[in-house]
N, CA, C and O of each residue as an XYZ file, in Angstrom:
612
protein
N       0.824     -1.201      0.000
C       0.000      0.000      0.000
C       0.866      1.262      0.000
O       0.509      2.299     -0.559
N       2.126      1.106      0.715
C       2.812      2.346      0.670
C       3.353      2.340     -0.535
O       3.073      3.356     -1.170
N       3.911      1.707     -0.999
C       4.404      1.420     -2.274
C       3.815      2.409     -3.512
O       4.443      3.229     -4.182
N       2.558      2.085     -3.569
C       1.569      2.506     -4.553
C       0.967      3.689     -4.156
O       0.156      4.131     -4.968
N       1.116      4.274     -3.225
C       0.907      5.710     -2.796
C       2.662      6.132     -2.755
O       2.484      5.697     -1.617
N       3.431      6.342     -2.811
C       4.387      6.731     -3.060
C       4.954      6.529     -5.010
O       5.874      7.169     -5.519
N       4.240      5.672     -5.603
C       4.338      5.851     -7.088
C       3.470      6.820     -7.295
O       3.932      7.736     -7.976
N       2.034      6.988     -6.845
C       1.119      7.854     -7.149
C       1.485      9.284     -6.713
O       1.105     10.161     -7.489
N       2.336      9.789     -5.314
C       2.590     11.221     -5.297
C       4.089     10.948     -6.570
O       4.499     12.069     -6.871
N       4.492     10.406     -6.930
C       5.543     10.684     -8.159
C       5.010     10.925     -9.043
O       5.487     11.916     -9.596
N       3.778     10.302     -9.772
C       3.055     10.656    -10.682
C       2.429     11.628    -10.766
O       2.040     11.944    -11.891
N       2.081     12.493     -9.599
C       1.724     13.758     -9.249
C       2.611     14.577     -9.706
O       2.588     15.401    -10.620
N       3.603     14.169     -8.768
C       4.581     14.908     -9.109
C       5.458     15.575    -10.781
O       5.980     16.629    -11.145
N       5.279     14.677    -11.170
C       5.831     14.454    -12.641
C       5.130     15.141    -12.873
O       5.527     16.296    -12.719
N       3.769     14.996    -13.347
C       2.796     15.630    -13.924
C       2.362     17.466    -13.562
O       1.922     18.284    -14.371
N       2.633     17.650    -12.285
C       2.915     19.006    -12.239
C       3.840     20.093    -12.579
O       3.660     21.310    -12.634
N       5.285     19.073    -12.877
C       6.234     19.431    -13.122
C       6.040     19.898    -14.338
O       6.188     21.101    -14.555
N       5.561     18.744    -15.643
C       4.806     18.970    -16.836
C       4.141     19.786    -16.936
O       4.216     20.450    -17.970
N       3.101     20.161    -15.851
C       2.180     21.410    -16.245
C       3.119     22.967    -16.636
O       3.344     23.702    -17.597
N       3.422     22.849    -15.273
C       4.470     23.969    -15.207
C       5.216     24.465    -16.206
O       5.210     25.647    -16.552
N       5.966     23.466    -16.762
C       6.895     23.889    -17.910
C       6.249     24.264    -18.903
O       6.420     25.387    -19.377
N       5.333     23.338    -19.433
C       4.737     23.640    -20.961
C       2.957     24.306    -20.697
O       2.416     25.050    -21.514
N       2.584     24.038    -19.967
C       1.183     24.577    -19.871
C       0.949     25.914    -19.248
O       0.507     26.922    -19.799
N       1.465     25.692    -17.527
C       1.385     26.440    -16.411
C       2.902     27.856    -17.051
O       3.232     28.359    -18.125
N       3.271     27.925    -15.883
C       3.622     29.093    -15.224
C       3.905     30.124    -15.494
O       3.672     30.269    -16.694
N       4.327     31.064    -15.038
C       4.373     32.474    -15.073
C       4.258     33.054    -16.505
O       5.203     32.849    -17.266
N       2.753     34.045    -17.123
C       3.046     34.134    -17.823
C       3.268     35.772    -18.506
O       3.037     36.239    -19.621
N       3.860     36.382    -17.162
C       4.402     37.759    -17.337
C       5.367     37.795    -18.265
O       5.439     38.704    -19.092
N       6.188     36.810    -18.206
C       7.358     37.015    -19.364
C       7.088     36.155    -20.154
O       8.045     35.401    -20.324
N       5.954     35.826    -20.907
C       5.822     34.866    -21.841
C       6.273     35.587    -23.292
O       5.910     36.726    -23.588
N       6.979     34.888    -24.007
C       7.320     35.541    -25.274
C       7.965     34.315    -26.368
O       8.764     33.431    -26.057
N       7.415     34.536    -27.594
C       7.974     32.978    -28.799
C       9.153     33.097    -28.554
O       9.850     33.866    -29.216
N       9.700     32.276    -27.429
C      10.922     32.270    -27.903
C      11.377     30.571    -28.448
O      11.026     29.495    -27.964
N      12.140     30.814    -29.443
C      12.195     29.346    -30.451
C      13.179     29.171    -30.077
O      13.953     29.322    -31.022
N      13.882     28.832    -28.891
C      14.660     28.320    -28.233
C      14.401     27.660    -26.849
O      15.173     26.911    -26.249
N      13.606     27.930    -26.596
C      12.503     27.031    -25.537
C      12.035     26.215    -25.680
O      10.830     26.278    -25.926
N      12.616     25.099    -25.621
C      11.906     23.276    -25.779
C      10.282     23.535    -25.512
O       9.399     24.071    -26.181
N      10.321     22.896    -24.217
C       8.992     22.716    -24.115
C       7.726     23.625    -24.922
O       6.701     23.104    -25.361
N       8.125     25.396    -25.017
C       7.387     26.044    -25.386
C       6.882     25.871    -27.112
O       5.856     26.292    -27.646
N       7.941     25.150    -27.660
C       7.959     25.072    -29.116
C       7.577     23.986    -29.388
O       7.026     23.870    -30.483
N       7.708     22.823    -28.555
C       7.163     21.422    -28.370
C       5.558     21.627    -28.583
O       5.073     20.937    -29.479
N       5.016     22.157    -28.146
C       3.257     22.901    -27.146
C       2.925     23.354    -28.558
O       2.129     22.669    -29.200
N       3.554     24.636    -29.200
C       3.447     24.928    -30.228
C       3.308     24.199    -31.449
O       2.653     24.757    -32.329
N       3.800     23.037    -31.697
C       4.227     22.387    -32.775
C       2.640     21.387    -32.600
O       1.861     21.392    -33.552
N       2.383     20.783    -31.645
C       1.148     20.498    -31.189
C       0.187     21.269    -31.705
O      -0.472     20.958    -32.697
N       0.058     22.340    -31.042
C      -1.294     23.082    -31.325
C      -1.598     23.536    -32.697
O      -2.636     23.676    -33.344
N       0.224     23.799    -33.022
C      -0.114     24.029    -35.050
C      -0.925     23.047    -35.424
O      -2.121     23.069    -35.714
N      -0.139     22.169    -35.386
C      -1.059     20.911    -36.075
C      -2.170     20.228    -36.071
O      -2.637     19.422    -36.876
N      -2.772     20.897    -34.459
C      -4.411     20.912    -34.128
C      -4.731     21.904    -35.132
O      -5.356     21.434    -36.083
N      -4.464     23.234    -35.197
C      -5.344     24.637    -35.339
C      -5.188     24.919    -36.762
O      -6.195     24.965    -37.468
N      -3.931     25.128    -37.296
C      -3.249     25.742    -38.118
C      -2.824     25.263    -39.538
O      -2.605     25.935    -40.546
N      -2.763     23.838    -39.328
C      -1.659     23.192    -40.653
C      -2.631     22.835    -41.551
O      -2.193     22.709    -42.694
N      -4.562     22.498    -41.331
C      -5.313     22.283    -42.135
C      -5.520     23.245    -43.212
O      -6.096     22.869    -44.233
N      -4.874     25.144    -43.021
C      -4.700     25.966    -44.168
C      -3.535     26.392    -44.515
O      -3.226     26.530    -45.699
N      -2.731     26.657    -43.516
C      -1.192     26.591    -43.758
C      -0.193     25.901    -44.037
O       0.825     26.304    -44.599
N      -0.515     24.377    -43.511
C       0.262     23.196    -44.244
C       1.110     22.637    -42.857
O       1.851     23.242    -42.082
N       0.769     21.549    -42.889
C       1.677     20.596    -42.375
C       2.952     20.782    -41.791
O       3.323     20.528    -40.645
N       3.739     21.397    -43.017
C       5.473     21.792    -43.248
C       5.373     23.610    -43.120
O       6.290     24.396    -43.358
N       4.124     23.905    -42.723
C       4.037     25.600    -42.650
C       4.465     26.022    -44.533
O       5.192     26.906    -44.987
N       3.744     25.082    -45.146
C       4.102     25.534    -46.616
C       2.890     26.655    -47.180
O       3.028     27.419    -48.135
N       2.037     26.558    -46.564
C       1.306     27.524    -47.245
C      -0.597     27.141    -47.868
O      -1.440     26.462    -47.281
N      -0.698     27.713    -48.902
C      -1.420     26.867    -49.876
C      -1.223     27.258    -51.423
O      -1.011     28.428    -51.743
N      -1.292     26.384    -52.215
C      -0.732     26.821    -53.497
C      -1.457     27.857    -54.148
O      -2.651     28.156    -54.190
N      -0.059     28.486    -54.817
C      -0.617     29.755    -55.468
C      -0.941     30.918    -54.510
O      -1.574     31.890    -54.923
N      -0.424     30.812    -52.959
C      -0.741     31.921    -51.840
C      -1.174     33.396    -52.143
O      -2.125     33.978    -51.621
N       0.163     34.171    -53.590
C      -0.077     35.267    -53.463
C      -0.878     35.780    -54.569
O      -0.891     36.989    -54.798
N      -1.794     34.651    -55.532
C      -2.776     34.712    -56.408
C      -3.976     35.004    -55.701
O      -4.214     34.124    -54.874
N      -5.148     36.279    -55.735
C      -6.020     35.969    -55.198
C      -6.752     35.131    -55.861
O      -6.289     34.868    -56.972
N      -8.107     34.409    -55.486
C      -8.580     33.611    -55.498
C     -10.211     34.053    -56.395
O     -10.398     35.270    -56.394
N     -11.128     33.378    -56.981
C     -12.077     34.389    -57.560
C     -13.034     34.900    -56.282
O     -13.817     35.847    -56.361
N     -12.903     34.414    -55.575
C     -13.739     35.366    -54.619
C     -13.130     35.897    -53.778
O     -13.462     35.815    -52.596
N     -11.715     36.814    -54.344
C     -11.105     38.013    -54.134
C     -10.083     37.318    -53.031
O      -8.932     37.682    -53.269
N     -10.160     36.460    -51.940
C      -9.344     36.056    -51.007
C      -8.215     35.668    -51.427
O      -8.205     34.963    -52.435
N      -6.566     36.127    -50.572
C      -5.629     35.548    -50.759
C      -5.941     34.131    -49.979
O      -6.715     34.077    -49.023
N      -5.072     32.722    -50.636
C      -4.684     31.667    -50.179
C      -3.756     31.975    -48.791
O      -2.966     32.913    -48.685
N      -4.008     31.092    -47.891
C      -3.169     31.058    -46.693
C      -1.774     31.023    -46.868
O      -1.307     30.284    -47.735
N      -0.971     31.791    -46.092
C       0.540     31.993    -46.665
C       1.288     31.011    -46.103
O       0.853     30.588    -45.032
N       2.740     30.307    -46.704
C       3.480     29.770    -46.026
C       3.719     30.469    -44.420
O       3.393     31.635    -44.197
N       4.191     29.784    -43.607
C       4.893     30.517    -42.269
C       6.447     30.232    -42.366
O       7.240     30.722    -41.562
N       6.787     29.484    -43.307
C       8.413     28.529    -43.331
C       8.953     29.726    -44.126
O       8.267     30.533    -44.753
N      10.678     29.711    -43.970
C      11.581     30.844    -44.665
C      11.009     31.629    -45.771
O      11.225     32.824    -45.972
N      10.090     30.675    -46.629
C       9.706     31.145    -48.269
C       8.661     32.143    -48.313
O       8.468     32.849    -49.302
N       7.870     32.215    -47.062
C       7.050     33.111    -46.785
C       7.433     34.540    -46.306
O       8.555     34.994    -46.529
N       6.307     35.355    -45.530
C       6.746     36.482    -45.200
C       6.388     37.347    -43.985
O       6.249     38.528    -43.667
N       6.290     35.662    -43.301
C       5.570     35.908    -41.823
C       6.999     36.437    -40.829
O       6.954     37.254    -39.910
N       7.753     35.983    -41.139
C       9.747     36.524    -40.554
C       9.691     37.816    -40.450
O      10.214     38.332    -39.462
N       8.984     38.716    -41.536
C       9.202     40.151    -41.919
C       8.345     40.759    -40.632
O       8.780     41.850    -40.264
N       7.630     40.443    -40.157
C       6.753     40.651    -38.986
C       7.244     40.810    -37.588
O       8.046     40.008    -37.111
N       6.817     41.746    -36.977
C       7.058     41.803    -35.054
C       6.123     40.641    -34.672
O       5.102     40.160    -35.163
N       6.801     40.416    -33.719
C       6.123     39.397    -32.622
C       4.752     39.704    -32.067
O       4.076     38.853    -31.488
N       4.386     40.887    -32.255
C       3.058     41.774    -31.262
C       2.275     41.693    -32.521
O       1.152     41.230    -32.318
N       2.536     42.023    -33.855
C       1.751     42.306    -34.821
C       1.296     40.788    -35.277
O       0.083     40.737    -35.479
N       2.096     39.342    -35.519
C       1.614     38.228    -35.523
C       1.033     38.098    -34.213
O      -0.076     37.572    -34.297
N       1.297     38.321    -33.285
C       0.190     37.483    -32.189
C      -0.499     38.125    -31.802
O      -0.688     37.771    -30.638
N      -1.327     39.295    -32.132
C      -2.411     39.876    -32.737
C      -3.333     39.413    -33.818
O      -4.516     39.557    -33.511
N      -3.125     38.909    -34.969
C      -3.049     38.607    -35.790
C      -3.678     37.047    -35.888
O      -4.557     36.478    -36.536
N      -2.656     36.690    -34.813
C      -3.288     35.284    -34.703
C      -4.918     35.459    -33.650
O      -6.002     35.112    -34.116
N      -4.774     36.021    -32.290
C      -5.867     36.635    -31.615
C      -6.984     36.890    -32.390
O      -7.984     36.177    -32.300
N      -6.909     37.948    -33.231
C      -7.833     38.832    -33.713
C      -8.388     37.910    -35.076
O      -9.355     37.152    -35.153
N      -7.614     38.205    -35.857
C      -7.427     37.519    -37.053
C      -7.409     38.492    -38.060
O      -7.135     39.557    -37.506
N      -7.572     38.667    -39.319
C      -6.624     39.177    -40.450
C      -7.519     40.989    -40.677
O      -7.057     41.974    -41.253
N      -9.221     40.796    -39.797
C     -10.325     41.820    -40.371
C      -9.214     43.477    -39.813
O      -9.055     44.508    -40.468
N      -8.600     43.098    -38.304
C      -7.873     44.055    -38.417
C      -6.923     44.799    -38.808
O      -6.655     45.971    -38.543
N      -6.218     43.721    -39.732
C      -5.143     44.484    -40.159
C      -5.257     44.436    -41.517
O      -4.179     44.549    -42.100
N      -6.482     44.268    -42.394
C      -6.533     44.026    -44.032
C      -7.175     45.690    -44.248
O      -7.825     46.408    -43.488
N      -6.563     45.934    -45.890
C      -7.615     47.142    -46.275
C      -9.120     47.060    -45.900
O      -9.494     45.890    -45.827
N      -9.721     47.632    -45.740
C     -10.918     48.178    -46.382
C     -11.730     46.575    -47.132
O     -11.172     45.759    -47.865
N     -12.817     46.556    -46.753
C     -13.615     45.811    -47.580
C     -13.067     44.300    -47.963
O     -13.688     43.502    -48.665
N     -11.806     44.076    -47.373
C     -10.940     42.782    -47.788
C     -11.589     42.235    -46.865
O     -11.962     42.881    -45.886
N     -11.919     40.514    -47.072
C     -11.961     39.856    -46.450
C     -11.140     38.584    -46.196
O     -11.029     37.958    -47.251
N     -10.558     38.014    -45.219
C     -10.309     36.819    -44.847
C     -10.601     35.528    -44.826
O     -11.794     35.326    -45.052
N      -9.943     34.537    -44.633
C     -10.193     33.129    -44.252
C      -9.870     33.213    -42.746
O     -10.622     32.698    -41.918
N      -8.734     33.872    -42.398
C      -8.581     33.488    -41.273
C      -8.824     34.332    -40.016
O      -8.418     35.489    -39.898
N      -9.808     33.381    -38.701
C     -10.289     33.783    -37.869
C      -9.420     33.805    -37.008
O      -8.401     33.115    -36.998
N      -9.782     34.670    -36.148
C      -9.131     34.672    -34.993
C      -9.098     33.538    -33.775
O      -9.981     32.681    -33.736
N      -8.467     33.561    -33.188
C      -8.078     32.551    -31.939
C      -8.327     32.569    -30.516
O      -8.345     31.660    -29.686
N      -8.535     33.949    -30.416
C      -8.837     34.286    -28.963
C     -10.370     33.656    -28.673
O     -11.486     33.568    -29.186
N      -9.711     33.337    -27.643
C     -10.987     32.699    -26.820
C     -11.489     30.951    -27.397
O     -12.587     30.396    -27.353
N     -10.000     30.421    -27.969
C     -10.276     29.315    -28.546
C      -8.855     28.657    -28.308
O      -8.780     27.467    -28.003
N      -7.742     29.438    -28.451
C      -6.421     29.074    -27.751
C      -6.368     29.996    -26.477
O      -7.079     30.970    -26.226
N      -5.597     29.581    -25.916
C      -4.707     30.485    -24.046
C      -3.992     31.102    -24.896
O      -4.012     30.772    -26.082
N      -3.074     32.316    -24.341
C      -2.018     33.542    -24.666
C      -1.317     32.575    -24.821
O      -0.441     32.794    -25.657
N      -1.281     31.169    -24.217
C       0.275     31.203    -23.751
C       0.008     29.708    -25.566
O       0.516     29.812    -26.682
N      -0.568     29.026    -25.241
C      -0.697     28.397    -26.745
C      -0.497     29.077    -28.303
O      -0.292     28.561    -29.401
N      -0.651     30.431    -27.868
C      -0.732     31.527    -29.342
C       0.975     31.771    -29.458
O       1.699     31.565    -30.431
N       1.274     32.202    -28.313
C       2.907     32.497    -27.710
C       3.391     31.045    -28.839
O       3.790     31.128    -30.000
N       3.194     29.880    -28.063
C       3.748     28.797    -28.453
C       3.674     28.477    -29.860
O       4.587     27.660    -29.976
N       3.187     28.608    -30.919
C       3.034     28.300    -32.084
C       3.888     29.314    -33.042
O       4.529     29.083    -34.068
N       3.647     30.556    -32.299
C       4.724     31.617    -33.036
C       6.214     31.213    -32.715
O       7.105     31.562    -33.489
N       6.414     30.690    -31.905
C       7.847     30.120    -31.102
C       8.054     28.599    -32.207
O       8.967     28.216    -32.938
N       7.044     28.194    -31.942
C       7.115     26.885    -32.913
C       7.744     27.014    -34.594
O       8.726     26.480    -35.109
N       6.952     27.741    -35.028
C       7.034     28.635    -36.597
C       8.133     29.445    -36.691
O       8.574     29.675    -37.818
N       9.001     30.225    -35.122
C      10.393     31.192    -35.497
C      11.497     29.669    -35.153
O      12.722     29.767    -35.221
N      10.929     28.603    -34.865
C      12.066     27.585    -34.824
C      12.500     27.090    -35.593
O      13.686     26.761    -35.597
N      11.499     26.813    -36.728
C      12.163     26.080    -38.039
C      12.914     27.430    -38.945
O      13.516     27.053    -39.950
N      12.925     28.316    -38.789
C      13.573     29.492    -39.704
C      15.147     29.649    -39.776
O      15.821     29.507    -38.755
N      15.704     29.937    -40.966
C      16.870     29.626    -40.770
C      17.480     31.252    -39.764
O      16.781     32.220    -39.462
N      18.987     31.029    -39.458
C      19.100     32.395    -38.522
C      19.001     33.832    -39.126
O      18.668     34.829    -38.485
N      19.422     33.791    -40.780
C      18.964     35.035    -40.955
C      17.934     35.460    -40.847
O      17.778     36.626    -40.487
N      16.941     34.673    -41.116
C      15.610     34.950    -40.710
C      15.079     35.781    -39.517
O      14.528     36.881    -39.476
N      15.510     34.677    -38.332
C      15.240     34.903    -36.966
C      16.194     35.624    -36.860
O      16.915     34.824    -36.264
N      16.734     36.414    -36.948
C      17.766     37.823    -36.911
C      16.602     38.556    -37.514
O      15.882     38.976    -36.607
N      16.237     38.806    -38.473
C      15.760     39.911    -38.924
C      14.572     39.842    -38.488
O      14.284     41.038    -38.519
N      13.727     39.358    -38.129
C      12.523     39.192    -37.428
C      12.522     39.774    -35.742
O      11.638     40.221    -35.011
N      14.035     39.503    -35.566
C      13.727     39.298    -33.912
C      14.447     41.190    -34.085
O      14.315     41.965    -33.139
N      14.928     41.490    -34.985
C      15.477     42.888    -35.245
C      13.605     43.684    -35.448
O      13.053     44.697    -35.016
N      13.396     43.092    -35.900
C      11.554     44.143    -36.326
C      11.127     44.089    -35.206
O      10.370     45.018    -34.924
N      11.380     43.068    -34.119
C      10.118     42.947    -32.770
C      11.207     44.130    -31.601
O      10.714     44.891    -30.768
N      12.492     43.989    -31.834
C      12.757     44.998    -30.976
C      12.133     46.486    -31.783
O      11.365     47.218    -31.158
N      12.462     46.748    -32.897
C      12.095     47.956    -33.323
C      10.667     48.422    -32.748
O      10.429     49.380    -32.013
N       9.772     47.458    -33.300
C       8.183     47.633    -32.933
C       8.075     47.968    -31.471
O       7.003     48.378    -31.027
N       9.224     47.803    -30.629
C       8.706     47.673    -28.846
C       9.214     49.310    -28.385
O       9.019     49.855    -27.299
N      10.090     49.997    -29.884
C      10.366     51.146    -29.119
C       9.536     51.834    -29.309
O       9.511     52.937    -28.763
């Protein structure tokens, strides 16, 4: 009996530990960073729940992205190097992902893609942008992570 109550507070244990890292804690300083295991781990997950059914699997996109479409919509863009999600601050994609595209398109444009809030946590939205600046090669994530300081002054 002790036995099996001492596997069970380990299994507790473990499992909180788990929360903590990738689910739980503090999320005052939460930020994509694609050097954070667990956070990009979470991310890579939730892409592939939320995201990869219009963006692709490999974050390729959908073909023909920057053709609009006859009922005026652009195709969903790659997120991988070939795209032009890199060129972006960190605040303006995870907005973006939140909101979704009605706020930041001209006039009268409409979207495919909805927003997220209130369907992912901050900290799952965090994670997928972290997920997506991980596969980028470093010039990339140099010049990206150069636009998110600019945007913060």
């Amino acid at each position: 009996m002790v036995r099996i109550s001492v596997w069970l507070l380990g299994i507790a244990v473990v499992a909180g530990l788990a929360y903590a890292l990738v689910l739980g804690g503090g999320d005052a300083d939460l930020r994509p960073d694609p050097d954070n295991a667990p956070l990009v781990a979470l991310g890579k997950l939730t892409y592939a729940q939320h995201c990869a059914s219009c963006h692709g699997a490999g974050l390729e996109g959908q073909p023909n992205w920057r053709e609009r479409r006859p009922d005026g919509r652009l195709p969903a863009p790659p997120h991988d190097a070939e795209g032009h999600t890199w060129h972006h601050a960190d605040e303006q994609l995870l907005a973006m992902v939140r909101e979704g595209m009605a706020p930041f398109a001209p006039a009268g444009y409409v979207s495919d893609m909805p927003g997220f809030k209130g369907v992912l946590s901050e900290r799952e939205i965090v994670a997928v942008l972290a997920y997506i600046k991980s596969t980028w090669p470093p010039a990339a994530r140099e010049r990206q992570a150069r636009a998110s300081a600019q945007a913060k002054r």
